[in-house]
N, C-alpha and C positions, 0 to 999 in steps of 0.2 A: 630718288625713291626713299621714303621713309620706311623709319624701322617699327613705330608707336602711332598709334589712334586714340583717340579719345573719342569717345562718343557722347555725345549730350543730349539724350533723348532715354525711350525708356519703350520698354514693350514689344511688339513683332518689327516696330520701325527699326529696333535698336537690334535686335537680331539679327534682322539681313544684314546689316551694315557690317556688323560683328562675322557673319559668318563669311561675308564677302574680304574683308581685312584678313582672315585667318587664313583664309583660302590663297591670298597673296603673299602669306608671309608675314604680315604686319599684325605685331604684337596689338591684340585689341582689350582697350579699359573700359570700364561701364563707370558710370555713374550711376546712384540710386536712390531715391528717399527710403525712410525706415520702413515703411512700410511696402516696399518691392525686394527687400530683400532676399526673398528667396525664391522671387520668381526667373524662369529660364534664362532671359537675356542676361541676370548678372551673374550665374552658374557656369553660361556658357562662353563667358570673357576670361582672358587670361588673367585679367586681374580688376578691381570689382572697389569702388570708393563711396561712402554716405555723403550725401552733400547737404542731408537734411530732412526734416521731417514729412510728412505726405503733402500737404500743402505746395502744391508745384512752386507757386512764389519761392516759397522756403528753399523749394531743392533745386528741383528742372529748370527754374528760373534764377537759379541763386547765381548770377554773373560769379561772384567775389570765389564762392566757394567750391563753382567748377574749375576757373581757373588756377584758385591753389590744388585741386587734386590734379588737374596738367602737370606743374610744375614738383609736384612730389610724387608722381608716378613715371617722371622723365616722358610722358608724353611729346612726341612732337609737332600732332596736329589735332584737328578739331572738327569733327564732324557733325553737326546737331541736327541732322536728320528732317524732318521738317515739324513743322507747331515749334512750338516753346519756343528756342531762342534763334531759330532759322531766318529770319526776316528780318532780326534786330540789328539795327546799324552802329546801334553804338558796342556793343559784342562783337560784332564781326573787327573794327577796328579794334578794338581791346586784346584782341586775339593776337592781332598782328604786332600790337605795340609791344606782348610777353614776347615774342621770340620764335611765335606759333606758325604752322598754317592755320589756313581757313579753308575751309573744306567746303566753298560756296561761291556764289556770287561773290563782288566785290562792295564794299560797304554803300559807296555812289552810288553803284547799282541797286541794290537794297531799300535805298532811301528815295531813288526815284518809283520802285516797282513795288516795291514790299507791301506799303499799304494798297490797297484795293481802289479805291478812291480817287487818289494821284494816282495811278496808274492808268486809271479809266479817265480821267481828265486828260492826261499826257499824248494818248492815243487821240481824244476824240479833237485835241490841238494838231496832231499831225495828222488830221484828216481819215483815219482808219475807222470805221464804222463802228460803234460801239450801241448794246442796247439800252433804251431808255433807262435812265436811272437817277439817283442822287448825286450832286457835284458836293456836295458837304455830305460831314456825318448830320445824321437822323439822330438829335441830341435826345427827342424825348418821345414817348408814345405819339404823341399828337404829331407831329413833325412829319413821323414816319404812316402816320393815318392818311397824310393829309399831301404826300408824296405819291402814297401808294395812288389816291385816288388822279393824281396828274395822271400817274403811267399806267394806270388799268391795270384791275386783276386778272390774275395770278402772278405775284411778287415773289423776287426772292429776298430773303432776309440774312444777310451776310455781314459776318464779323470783320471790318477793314483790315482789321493788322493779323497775322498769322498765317498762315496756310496750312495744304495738306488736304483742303476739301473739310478743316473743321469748323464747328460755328457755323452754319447754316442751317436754316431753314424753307420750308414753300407756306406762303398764304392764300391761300382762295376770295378768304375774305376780312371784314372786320376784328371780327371775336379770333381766328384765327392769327391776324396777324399780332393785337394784341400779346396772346402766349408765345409766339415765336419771339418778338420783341424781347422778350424778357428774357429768353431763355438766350437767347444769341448774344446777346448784351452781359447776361452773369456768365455765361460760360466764356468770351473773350475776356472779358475782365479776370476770371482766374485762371487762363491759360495762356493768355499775353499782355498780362497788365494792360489791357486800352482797351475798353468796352463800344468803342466804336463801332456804328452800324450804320452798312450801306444795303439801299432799298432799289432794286432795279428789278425790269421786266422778267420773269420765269418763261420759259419756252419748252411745255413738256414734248417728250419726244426724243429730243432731237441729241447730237449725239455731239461729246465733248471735241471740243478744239484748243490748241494751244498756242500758244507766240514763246517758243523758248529765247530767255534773257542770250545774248552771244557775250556775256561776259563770265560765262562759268570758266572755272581751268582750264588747261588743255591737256594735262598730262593725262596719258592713260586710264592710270589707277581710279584718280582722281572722279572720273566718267564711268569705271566700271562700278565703285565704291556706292557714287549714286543712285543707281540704279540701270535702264538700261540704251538711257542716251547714250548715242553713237556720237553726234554729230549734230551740226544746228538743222533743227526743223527736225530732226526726229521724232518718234513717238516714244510715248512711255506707259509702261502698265501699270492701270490702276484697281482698285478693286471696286466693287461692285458698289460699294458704301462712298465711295470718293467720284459717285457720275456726276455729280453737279458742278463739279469744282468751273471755277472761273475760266 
């Protein structure tokens, strides 16, 4: 059992985490850019570190600068919640090289699943049904014009790298997809450094599914801290804004 959390994330994500940690005893830290400073999540952490200015690159994503507040707040582990530095495999290994947990998957696993992309290749190699989409990123508007019209509208327009249900969009059509394009592309570029974009079939309606990775921890905490995975093949709750997720 650990005694310290670190959290590396920011907002209602970083709350539950916080308030799940404190609930078990374990001293919980924030991080925060300057401009979060006096919002709930870092009010309500034991104790509360700048990692940078509002620019997530600068802060929520500053690898160098989360891990010196770990090791000057005695942190003993790492929890980044999802978006920002959840999926990244070279932080999850950095993590472990400090002396750290990792509060996640395992970096292998990470780097086969994390992107969107390869993950949807990986599957559609082991035979598991996957829907119509992009096997590369969608480098440029035309690419992604010109993909959509392989797999028939209505498309979704999805940020490869990150998670969380963030970075998406739905297109109907041309002009449509055009604006989703840009916007999923500028918003993964400033919230996981990779502006990468995958273009697959949209299915309204219907209702989400999961494949949970069986490489998460096993220790208890570890499962309760995440949220409300039991067990593999579990469900998990998501909000109302997170129906599209993958």
């Amino acid at each position: 059992m650990i005694e310290s959390l670190l959290v590396a994330n920011r907002g209602e994500i970083a709350r539950r985490i916080i308030r799940t940690a404190r609930r078990l005893g374990v001293r919980a830290i924030a991080v925060h850019s300057e401009a979060d400073a006096d919002l709930p999540f870092v009010t309500e952490a034991d104790e509360a570190v700048c990692v940078g200015p509002a620019n997530p690159a600068q802060s929520y994503r500053n690898t160098e600068a989360i891990l010196a507040a770990a090791k000057n707040t005695g942190a003993q582990a790492i929890h980044p919640g999802y978006g920002f530095l959840s999926e990244n495999a070279d932080f999850a290994r950095a993590v472990g090289d400090a002396g750290l947990v990792w509060v996640g998957p395992g970096a292998d696993a990470i780097t086969a699943m994390g992107d969107k992309i390869n993950a949807r290749n990986l599957m559609a190699a082991a035979g598991v049904p996957v829907a119509a989409g992009t096997t590369d990123p969608a480098g440029t508007v035309e690419a992604a014009l010109d993909a959509a019209a392989a797999i028939g509208y209505p498309v979704m327009v999805k940020a490869a790298a990150g998670g969380g249900g963030m970075g998406m969009g739905v297109a109907v059509g041309e002009a449509a997809l055009r604006t989703e394009y840009e916007k999923v592309r500028g918003f993964a570029e400033r919230m996981f450094g990779d502006g990468s974009v995958l273009i697959e079939r949209y299915f309204p309606g219907y209702a989400t599914s999961r494949c949970r990775s069986s490489a998460w921890p096993t220790a208890g905490w570890w499962r309760s801290v995440s949220g409300s995975v039991r067990c593999s093949g579990a469900t998990r709750s998501w909000s109302r804004s997170r129906r599209r997720r993958r």
